[in-house]
C-alpha positions in Angstrom: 20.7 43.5 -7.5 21.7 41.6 -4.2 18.2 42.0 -2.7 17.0 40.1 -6.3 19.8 37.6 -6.3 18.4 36.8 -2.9 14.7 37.0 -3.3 15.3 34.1 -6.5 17.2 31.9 -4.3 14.6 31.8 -1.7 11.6 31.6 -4.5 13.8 28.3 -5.8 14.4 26.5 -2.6 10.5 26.9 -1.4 9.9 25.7 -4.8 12.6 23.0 -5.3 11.4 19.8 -4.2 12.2 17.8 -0.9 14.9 15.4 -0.3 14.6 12.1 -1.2 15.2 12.0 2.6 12.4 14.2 3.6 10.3 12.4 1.2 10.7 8.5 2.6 7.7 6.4 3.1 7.4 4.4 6.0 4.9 1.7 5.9 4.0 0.4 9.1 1.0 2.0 10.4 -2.7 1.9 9.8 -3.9 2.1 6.5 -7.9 3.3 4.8 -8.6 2.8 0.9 -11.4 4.1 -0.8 -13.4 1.5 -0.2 -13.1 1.7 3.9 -10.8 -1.4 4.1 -8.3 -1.1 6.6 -5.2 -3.1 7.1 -2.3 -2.7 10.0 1.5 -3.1 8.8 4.2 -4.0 11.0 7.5 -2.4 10.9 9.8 -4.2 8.7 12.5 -6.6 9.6 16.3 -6.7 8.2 14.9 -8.8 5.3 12.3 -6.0 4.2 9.4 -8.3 5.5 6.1 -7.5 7.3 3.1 -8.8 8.6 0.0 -7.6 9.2 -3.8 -7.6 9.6 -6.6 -6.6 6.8 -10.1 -5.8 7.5 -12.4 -5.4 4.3 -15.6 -3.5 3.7 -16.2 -5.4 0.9 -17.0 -9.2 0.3 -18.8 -11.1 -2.1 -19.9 -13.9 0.6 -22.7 -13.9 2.9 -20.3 -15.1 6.0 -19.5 -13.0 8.6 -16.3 -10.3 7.5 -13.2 -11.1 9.6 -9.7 -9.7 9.9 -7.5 -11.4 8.0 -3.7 -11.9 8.4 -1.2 -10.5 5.6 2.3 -11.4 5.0 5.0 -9.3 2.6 7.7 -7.4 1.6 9.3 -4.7 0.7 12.1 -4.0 -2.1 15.5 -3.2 -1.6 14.1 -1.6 2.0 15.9 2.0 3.0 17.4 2.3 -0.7 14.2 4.8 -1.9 12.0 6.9 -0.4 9.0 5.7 -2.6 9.6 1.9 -2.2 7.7 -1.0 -4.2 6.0 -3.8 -2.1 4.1 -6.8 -1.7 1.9 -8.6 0.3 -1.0 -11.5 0.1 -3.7 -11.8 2.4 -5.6 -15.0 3.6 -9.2 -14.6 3.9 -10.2 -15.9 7.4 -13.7 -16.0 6.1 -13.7 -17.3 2.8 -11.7 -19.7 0.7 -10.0 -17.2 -1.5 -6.4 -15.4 -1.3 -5.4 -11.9 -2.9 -2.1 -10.9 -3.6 -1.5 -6.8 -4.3 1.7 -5.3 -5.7 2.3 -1.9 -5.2 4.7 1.5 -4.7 4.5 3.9 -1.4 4.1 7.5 -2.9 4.9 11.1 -0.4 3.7 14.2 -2.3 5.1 17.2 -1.4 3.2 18.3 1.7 4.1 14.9 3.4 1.0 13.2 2.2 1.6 9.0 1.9 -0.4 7.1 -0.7 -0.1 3.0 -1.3 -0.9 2.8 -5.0 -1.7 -0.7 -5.3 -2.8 -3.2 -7.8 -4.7 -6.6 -6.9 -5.4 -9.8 -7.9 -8.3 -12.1 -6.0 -8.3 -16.1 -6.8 -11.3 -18.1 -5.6 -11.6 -21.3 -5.0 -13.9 -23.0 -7.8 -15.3 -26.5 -8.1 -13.5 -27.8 -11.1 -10.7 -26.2 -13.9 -13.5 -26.2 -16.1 -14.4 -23.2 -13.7 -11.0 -21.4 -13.8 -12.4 -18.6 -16.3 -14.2 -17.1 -13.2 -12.1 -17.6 -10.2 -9.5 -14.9 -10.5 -10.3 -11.0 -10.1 -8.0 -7.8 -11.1 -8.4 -4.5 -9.3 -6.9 -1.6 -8.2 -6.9 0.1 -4.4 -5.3 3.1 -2.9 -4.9 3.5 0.5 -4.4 6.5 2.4 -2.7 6.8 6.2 -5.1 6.5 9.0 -4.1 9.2 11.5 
């Protein structure tokens, strides 16, 4: 009975899951989505705020594709180990802004995921035009290693 009593306790700590500790997501560091954008976070300051750069692969403009700055934060930073955030990024290369909203996600084996939500405003000629100048999308991005 002691040899069972130990084999269980070993069978529920290899499948209990982590820490919240062992869990945390950091996220400065290079980032991919599916897509093949890439963006660069910073490390976060006292305030939860970060900076950054974002390359697309995607555009809806003939102009060449530059890297674009990016400016956020993070909520309540060190409290969670699966954070919510925010950033915006100014297009360099086109007169349009997007802001995503998101949550850092570790699954069990360690893997990060930025599960993010977006929301693109163009710039349009008149309000007349406002219908058309704001986009909704989603984006997960992975860690580039």
């Amino acid at each position: 009975m002691g040899s069972l009593s130990c084999c269980l306790l070993l069978v529920l700590v290899l499948l209990s899951p982590r820490t919240a500790a062992a869990r945390k997501c950091n996220l400065q560091g290079p980032w991919r989505n599916e897509l093949g954008s890439n963006m660069t976070l910073s490390a976060l300051d006292t305030a939860g705020t970060f900076s950054g750069s974002y390359h697309t692969a995607v555009a809806a403009t003939n102009k060449q594709i530059l890297v674009s700055p990016l400016q956020g934060a993070q909520q309540h930073p060190g409290a969670k180990g699966q954070p919510t955030f925010g950033f915006t990024v100014q297009w360099q290369f086109a007169d349009s802004t997007t802001a995503f909203v998101g949550q850092c996600f570790v699954d069990r084996r360690g893997k990060e995921t930025l599960e993010t939500t977006w929301l693109l405003r163009e710039e349009v000629p008149s309000r007349r035009d406002t219908w058309k100048a704001t986009r909704v999308g989603t984006s997960i991005f992975t860690r580039i290693k």
